[in-house]
C-alpha positions in Angstrom: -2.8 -47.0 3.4 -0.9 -46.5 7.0 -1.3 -49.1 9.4 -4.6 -51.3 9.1 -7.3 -48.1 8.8 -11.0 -49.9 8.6 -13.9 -47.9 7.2 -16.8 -47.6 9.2 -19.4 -46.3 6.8 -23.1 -44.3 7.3 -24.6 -45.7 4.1 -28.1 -43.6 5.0 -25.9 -40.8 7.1 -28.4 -40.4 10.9 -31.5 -42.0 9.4 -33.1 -43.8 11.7 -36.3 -45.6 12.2 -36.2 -45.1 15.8 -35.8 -41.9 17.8 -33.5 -42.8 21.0 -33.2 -39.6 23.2 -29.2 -40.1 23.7 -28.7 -41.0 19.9 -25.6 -38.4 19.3 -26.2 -38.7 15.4 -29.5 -36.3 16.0 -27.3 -33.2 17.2 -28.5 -30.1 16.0 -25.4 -29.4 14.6 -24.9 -32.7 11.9 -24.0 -30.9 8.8 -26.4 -34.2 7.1 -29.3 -33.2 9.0 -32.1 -32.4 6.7 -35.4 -33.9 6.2 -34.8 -35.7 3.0 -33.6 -39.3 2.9 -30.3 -40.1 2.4 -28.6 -43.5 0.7 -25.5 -43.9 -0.5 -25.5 -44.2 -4.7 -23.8 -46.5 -6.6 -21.0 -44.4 -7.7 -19.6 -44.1 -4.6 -19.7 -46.9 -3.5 -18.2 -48.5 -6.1 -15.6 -45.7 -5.9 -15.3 -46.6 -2.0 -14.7 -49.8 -2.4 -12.8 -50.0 -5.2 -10.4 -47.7 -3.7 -10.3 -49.0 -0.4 -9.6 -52.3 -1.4 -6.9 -51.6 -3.8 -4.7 -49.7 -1.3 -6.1 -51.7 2.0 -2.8 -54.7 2.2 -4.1 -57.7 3.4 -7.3 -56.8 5.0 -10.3 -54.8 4.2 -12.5 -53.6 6.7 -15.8 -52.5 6.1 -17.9 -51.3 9.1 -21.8 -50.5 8.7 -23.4 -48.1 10.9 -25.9 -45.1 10.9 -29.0 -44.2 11.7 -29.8 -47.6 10.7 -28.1 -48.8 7.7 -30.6 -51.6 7.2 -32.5 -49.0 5.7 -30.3 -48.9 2.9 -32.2 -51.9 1.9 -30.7 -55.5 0.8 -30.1 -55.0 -2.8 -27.4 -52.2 -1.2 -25.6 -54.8 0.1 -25.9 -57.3 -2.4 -24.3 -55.0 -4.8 -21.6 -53.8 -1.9 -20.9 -57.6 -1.9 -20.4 -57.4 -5.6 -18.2 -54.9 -5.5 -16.1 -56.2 -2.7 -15.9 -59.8 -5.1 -14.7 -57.6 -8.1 -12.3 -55.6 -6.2 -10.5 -57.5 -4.1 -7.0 -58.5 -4.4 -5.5 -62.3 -4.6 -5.9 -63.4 -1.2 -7.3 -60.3 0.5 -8.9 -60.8 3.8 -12.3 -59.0 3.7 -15.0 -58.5 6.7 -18.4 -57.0 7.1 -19.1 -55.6 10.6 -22.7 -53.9 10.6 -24.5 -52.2 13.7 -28.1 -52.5 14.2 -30.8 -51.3 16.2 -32.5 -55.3 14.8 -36.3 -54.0 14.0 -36.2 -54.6 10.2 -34.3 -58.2 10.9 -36.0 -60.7 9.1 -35.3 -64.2 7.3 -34.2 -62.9 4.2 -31.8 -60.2 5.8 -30.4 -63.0 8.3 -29.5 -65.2 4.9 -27.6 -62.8 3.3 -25.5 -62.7 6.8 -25.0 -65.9 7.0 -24.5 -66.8 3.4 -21.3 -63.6 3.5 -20.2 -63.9 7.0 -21.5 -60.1 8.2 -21.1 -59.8 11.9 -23.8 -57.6 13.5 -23.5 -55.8 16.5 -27.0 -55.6 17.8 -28.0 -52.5 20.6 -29.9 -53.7 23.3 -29.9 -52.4 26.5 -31.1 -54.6 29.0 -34.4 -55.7 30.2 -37.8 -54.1 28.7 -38.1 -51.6 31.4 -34.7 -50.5 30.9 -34.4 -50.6 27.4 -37.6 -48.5 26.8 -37.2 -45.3 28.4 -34.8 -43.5 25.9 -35.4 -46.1 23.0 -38.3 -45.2 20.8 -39.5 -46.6 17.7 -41.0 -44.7 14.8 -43.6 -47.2 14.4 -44.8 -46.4 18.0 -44.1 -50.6 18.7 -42.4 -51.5 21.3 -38.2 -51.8 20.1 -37.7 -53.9 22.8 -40.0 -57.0 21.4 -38.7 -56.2 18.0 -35.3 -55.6 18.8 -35.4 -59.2 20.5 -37.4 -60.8 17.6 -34.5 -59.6 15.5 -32.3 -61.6 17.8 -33.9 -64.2 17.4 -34.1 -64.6 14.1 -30.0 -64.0 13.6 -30.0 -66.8 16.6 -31.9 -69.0 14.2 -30.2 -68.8 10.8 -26.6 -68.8 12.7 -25.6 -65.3 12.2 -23.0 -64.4 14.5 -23.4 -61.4 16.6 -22.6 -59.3 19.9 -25.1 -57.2 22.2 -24.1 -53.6 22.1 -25.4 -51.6 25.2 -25.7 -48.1 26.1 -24.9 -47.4 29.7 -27.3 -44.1 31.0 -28.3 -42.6 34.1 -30.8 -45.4 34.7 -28.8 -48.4 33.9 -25.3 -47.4 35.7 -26.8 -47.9 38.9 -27.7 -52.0 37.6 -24.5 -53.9 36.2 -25.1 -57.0 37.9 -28.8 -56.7 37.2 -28.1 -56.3 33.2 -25.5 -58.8 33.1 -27.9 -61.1 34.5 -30.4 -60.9 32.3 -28.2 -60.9 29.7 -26.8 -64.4 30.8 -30.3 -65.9 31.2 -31.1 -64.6 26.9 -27.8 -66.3 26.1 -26.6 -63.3 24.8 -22.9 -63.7 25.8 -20.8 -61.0 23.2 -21.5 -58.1 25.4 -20.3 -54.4 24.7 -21.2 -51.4 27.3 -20.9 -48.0 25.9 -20.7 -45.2 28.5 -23.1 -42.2 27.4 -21.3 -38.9 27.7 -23.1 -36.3 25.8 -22.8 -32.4 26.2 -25.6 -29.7 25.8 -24.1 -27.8 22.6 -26.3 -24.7 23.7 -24.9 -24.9 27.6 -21.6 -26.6 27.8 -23.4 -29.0 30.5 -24.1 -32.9 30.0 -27.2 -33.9 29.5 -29.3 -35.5 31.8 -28.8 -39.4 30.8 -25.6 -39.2 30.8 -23.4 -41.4 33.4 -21.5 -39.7 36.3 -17.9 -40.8 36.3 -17.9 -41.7 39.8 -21.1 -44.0 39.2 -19.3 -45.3 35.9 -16.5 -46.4 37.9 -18.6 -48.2 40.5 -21.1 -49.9 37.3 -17.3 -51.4 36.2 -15.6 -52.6 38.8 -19.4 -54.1 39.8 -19.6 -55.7 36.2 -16.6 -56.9 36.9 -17.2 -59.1 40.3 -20.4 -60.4 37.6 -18.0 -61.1 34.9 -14.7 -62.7 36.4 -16.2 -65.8 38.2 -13.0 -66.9 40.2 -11.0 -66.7 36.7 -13.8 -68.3 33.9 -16.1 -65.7 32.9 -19.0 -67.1 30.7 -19.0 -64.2 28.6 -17.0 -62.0 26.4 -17.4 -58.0 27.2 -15.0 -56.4 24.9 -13.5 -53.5 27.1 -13.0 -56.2 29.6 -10.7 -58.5 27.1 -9.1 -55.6 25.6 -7.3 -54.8 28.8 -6.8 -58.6 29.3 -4.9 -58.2 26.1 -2.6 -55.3 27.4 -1.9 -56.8 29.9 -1.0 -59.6 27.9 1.9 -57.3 25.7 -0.6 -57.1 22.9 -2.2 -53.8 21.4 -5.8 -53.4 22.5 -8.4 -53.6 19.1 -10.5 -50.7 20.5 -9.6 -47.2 19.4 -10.0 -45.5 22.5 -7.4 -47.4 24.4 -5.0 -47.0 21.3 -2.1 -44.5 21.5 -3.4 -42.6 18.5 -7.0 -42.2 17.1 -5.9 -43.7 13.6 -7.5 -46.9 13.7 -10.5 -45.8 11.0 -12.0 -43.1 9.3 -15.9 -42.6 8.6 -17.2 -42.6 5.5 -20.7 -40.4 4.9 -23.3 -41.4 2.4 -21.9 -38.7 0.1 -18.8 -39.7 0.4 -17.3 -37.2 2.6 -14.6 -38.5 5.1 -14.4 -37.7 9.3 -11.6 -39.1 11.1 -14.3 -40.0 13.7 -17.8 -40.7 14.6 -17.7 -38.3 17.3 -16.5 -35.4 15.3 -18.9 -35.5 11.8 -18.2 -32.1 12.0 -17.4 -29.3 9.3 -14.3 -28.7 11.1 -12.7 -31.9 11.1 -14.5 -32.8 7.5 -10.9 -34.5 5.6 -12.1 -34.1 2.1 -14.7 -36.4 -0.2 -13.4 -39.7 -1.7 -14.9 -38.8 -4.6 -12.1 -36.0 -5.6 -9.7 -37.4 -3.2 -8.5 -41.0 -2.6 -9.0 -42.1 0.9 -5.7 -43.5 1.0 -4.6 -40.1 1.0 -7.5 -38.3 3.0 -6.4 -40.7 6.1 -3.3 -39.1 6.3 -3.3 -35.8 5.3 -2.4 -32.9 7.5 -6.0 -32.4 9.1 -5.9 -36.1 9.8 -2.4 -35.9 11.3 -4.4 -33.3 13.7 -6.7 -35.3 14.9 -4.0 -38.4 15.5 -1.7 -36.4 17.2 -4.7 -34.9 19.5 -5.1 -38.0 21.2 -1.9 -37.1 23.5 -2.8 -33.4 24.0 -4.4 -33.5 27.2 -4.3 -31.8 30.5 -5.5 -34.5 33.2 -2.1 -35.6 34.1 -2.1 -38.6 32.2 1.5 -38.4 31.6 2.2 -39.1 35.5 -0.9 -41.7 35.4 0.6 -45.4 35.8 -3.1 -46.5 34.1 -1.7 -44.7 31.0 0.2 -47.7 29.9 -3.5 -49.3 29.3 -5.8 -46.1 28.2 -3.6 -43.8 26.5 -5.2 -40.7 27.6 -8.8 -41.7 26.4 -10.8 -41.0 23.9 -11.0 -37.5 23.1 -15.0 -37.5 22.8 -15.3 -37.7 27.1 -12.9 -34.5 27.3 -14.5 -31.7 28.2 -13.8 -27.8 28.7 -10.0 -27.6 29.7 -9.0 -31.2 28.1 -9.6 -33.5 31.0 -11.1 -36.6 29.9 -14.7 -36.7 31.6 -13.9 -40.6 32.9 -10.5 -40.3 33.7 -12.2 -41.3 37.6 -14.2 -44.1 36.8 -11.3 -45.7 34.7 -8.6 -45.2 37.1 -10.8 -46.6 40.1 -11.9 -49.4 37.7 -8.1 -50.4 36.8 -6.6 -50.3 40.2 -9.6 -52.2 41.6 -9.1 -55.2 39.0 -5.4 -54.8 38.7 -4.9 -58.2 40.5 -7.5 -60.2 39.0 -6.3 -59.3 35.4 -2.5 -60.4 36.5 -4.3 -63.7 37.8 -5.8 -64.5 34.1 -3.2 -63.3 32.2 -0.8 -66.1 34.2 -3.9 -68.3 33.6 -3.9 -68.2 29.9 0.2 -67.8 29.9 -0.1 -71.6 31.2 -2.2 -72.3 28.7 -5.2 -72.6 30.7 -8.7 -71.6 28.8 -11.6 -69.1 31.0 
């Protein structure tokens, strides 16, 4: 297996018990979409894992996302536990990571957590009047009082977790507002995810999606939140991640990476996608079913996709910011390569350049905050 390739895994492909507008899994074109329900079967994965953990080295990653892959139900997980018991080797480090949107969270779900040390990422994003306008629930409820009940019951049985939140047109315009109210919840893992989706049908960007300019101002804004004269009281992830270049060590997200290698997704039937952006037919790398994925995530189409990373035309290779971003993730490029946020991020790093130099000498004198 080259370099340390997680899995991040769509047990029940898009299906979803809610219906968010932005949700980028309910394209017309997913070659998954289809009425009936979809769940991964026990073949494979026990094939998945199996083979995953037999060629993964020292760590096995196992991402779970969707749709909502709580809907797989618990005894999925139970027996993807099993399997992960009767696969792994001597000494193999193994970690669940699962993303939820936290309505079916319950006791029994928050035992199993706890009891096999998943981490859930949890999407929440922001106050109820924030939250609600592009996040719907199929049960007509509202997600937001669920979502947070959910929270609270992880909060209660000690299930560690982080607050994943979408950033739209609404929400751009309020960074101190949401980090704020996400203080006052004690909710302090924080993750903003920029939406950038594209109308397949007219090449323009959907309505909810952020501006780059107002992207740039909703970071270097979260940013005056988040620093607090050197001792931040939370963790945002993109925020440590450039800490952590700018400490001489590789940054864990993908998109600031030099090459998109970093995982592959696994569908419920057990094809492979170098990406969650692209489950497409064109960049489908074969099925792990007739192919092991040890080979799949690095054959030629694979190789493709890695190198694509660096084929750009927004002048990153002049850009002094490349050193942290790598040319971006190739999701926010749009027609002619340029990556869609290539403004916000270069305002953003020039903007905190200073204060990042300031903690990084901080922590190099082994200060803590």
């Amino acid at each position: 297996m080259p370099g340390d390739v997680s899995l991040l895994i769509k047990p029940v492909s898009a299906d979803c018990n809610m219906r968010c507008t932005y949700c980028f899994y309910q394209r017309p074109g997913d070659p998954y979409r289809s009425e009936g329900r979809h769940v991964m079967n026990d073949l494979t994965v026990r094939t998945m894992i199996a083979d995953y953990m037999q060629s993964a080295g020292r760590s096995a990653a196992f991402g779970w996302q969707g749709g909502e892959p709580l809907l797989a139900g618990l005894d999925f997980f139970e027996k993807v536990v099993e399997y992960q018991q009767k696969f792994g080797l001597s000494g193999q480090l193994v970690s669940n990571n699962l993303q939820t949107n936290g309505l079916l969270l319950n006791e029994e779900w928050a035992r199993f957590f706890r009891k096999y040390n998943f981490f859930l990422g949890v999407s929440l994003d922001g106050p109820e009047k924030d939250h609600l306008p592009y996040r719907h629930a199929l049960n007509k409820e509202s997600s937001y009082r669920q979502t947070l009940q959910g929270i609270g019951t992880l909060k209660k049985y000690g299930v560690e977790f982080s607050i994943l939140a979408v950033v739209n047109d609404v929400t751009v315009r309020k960074p101190r507002e949401l980090y704020q109210f996400f203080l006052r919840k004690g909710l302090t893992s924080l993750q903003f995810i920029p939406c950038v989706e594209v109308d397949g049908a007219t090449g323009a960007l959907k309505d909810y999606s952020v501006g780059a300019a107002p992207y740039g101002d909703f970071l270097c804004t979260l940013f005056d939140a988040w620093y607090n004269n050197g001792r931040p009281l939370a963790s945002i992830r993109l925020f440590e991640n450039i800490l952590a270049i700018y400490l001489g060590r590789e940054a864990e997200i993908c998109a600031f990476k030099d090459q998109c290698d970093s995982y592959v997704v696994i569908e419920y039937n057990g094809d492979v996608y170098p990406c969650d952006f692209f489950v497409e037919d064109s960049w489908r790398l074969g099925n792990l079913l007739v192919t092991p994925i040890s080979e799949l995530v690095n054959n030629q189409q694979a190789k493709a996709f890695h190198r694509g990373k660096a084929e750009q035309t927004s002048g990153c290779d002049t850009c002094a910011w490349n050193v942290i971003c790598h040319c971006g993730c190739q999701h926010y490029r749009l027609a002619g390569g340029k990556n869609y946020l290539c403004e916000a991020y270069r305002a953003f790093f020039s903007y905190t350049e200073e204060r990042f130099q300031r903690l990084k000498e901080r922590l190099a004198q082994g200060h803590d905050g």
